[in-house]
C-alpha positions in Angstrom: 12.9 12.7 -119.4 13.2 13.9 -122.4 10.8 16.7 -122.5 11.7 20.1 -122.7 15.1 19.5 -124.4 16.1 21.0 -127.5 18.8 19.8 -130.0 20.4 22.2 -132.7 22.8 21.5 -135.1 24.8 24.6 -136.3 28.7 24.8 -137.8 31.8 26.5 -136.5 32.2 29.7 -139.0 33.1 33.5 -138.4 33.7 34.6 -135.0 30.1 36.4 -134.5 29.7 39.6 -132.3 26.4 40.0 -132.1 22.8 38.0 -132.7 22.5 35.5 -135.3 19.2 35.1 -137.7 16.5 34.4 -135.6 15.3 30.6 -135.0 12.7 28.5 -133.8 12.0 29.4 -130.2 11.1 26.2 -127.8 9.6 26.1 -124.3 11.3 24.0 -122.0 9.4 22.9 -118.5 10.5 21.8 -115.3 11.2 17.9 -114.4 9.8 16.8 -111.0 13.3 17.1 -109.9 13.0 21.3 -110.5 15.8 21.0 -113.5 15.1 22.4 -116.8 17.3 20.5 -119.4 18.3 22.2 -122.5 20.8 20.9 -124.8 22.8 22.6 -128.1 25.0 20.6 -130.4 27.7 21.6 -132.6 28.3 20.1 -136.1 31.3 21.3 -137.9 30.0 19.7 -141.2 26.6 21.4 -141.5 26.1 25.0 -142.5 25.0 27.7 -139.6 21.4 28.1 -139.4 19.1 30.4 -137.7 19.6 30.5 -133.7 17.5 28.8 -131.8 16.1 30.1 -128.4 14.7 28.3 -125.6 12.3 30.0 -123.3 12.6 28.5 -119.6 10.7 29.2 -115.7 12.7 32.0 -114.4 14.7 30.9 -111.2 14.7 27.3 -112.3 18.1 25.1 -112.6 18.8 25.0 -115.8 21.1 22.0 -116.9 22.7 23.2 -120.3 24.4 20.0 -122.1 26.5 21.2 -125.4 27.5 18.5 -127.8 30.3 19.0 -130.4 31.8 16.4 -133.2 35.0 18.0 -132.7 37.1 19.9 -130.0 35.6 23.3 -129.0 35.4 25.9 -126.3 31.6 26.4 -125.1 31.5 30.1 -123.9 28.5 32.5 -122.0 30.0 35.3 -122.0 26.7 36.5 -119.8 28.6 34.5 -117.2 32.0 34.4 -118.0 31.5 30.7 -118.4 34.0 28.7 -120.7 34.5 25.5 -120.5 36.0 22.7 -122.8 34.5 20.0 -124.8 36.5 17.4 -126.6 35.7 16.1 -130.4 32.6 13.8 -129.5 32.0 14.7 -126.0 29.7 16.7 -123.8 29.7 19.4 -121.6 27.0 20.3 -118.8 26.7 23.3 -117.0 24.2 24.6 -114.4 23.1 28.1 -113.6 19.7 29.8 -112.4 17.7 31.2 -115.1 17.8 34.8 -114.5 18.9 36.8 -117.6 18.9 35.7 -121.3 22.0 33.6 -122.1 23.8 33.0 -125.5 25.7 29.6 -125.8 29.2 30.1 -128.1 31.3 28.0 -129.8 34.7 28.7 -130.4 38.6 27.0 -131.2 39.8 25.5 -127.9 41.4 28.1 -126.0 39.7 31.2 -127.1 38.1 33.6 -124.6 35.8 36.0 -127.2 33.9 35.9 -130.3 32.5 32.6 -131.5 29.3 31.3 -133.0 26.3 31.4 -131.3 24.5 27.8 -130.9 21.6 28.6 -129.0 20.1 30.9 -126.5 18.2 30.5 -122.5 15.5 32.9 -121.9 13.7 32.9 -119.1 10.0 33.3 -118.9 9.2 36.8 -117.9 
């Protein structure tokens, strides 16, 4: 089901410490199976664009997939999530919608800073 998923294409740049221009904002529903997929990719070759946001049900399971052409750190700092993804890989992570959540990439290894790809809102 594709429904519901987003796709943004953004490049690595500055280390960023707060919000990025605003984007197009995307509502995301449910599948029957109660998940809310969301997915960000990461292109190192195209300029950073405007944020995108994705409003989702509050208290759904949100499965997050981040793409990235090359090696990169995925942080939510809102979580104290970090996790790796390799040059042309994937990474999925779940978590409750609760609280908004900004999705960072940044070089492998790092803890802080990064650009923001996308951010998880939940529907108030």
């Amino acid at each position: 089901m594709l429904a519901g998923v987003l796709v943004a294409t953004t490049a690595c740049g500055v280390p960023v410490a707060g919000a990025g221009p605003a984007g197009p904002t995307t509502v995301a529903t449910a599948g029957a199976d109660g998940m809310t997929p969301v997915r960000f990719d990461h292109r190192s070759t195209e300029p950073v664009e405007a944020v995108p946001t994705v409003i989702v049900p509050r208290g759904t399971t949100v499965v997050l997939t981040v793409g990235s052409d090359v090696a990169r750190r995925v942080l939510i700092p809102e979580q104290g999530r970090r996790v790796d993804v390799t040059a042309g890989g994937t990474v999925t992570v779940r978590f409750i919608a609760l609280g908004t959540l900004s999705v960072r990439v940044t070089e492998p290894g790092e803890d802080r800073g990064g650009t923001i790809i996308g951010r998880v809102q939940p529907r108030h």
